[in-house]
C-alpha positions as CSV (number, residue, x, y, z in Angstrom):
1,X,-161.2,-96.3,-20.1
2,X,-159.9,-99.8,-21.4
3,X,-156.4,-99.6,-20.2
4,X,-153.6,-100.3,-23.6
5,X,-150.3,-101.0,-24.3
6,X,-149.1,-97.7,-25.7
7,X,-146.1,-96.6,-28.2
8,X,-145.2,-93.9,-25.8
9,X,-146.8,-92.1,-22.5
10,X,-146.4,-88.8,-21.7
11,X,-147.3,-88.6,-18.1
12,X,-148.5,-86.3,-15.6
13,X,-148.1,-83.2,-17.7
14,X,-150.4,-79.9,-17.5
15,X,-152.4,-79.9,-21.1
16,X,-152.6,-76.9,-23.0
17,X,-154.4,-78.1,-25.9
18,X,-155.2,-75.0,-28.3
19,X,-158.9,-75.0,-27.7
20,X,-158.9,-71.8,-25.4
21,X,-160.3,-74.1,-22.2
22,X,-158.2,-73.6,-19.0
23,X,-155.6,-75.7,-19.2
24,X,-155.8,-79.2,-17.2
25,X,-153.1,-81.9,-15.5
26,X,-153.7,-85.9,-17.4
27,X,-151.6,-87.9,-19.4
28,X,-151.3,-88.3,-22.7
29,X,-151.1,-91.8,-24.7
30,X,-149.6,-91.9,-28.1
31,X,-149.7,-95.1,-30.5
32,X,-148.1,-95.1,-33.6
33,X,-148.1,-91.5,-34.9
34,X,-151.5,-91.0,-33.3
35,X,-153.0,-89.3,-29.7
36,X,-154.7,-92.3,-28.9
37,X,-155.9,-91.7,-25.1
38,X,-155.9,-88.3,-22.9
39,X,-156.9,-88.0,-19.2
40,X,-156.1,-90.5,-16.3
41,X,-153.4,-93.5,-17.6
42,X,-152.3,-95.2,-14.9
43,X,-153.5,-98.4,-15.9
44,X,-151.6,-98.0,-19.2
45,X,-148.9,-99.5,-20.1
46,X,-146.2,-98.3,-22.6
47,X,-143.1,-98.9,-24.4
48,X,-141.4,-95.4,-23.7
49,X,-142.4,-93.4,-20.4
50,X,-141.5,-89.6,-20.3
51,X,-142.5,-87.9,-17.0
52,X,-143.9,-84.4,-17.8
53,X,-144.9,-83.2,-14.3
54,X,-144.2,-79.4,-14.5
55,X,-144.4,-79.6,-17.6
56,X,-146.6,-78.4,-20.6
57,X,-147.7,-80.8,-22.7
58,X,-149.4,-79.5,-26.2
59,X,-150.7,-82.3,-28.4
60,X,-151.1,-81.7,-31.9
61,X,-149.0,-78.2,-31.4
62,X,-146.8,-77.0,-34.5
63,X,-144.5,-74.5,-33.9
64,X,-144.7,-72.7,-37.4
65,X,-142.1,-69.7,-36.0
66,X,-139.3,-69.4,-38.3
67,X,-136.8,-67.5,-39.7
68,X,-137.3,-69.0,-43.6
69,X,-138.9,-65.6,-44.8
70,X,-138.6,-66.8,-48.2
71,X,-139.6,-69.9,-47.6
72,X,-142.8,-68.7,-47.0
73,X,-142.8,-67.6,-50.6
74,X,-141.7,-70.3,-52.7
75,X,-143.3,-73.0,-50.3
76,X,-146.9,-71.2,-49.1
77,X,-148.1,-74.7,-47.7
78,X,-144.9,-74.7,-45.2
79,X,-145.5,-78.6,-45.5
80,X,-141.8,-79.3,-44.8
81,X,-142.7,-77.9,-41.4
82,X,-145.1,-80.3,-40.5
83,X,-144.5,-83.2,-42.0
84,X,-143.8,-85.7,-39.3
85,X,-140.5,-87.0,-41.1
């Protein structure tokens, strides 16, 4: 991979990302609002560094728990959940 200069890289973290394979240790590289790069970064550079080692890292994860039960009801989409502002 063509090392980049990245917005923010989330490194040495253990993925867990949703698609039921075991989970694996890499990096994650995010430009913009976008994943952009996942596996081995070192090369990469980056604006902001976050060290994630012990850590789980879930891209693209939305935590849809809530306690808005009527929410739910007037808002079925929930888009004020995920909307990334």
């Amino acid at each position: 991979m063509t090392a980049m200069s990245l917005d923010l890289l989330i490194r040495g973290g253990t993925v867990v990302d949703g698609t039921r394979s075991p989970r694996f240790d890499a990096d994650v590289g995010i430009r913009g609002e976008r994943i952009v790069a996942i596996g081995d970064l070192a090369d990469h550079t980056a604006t902001d560094v976050l060290d994630a080692q012990g850590l789980i890292v879930a891209p693209g994860f939305i935590d849809a728990h809530t306690h808005d039960d009527q929410a739910v009801l007037s808002q079925a989409d929930m888009s004020f959940k995920v909307s990334p502002r």
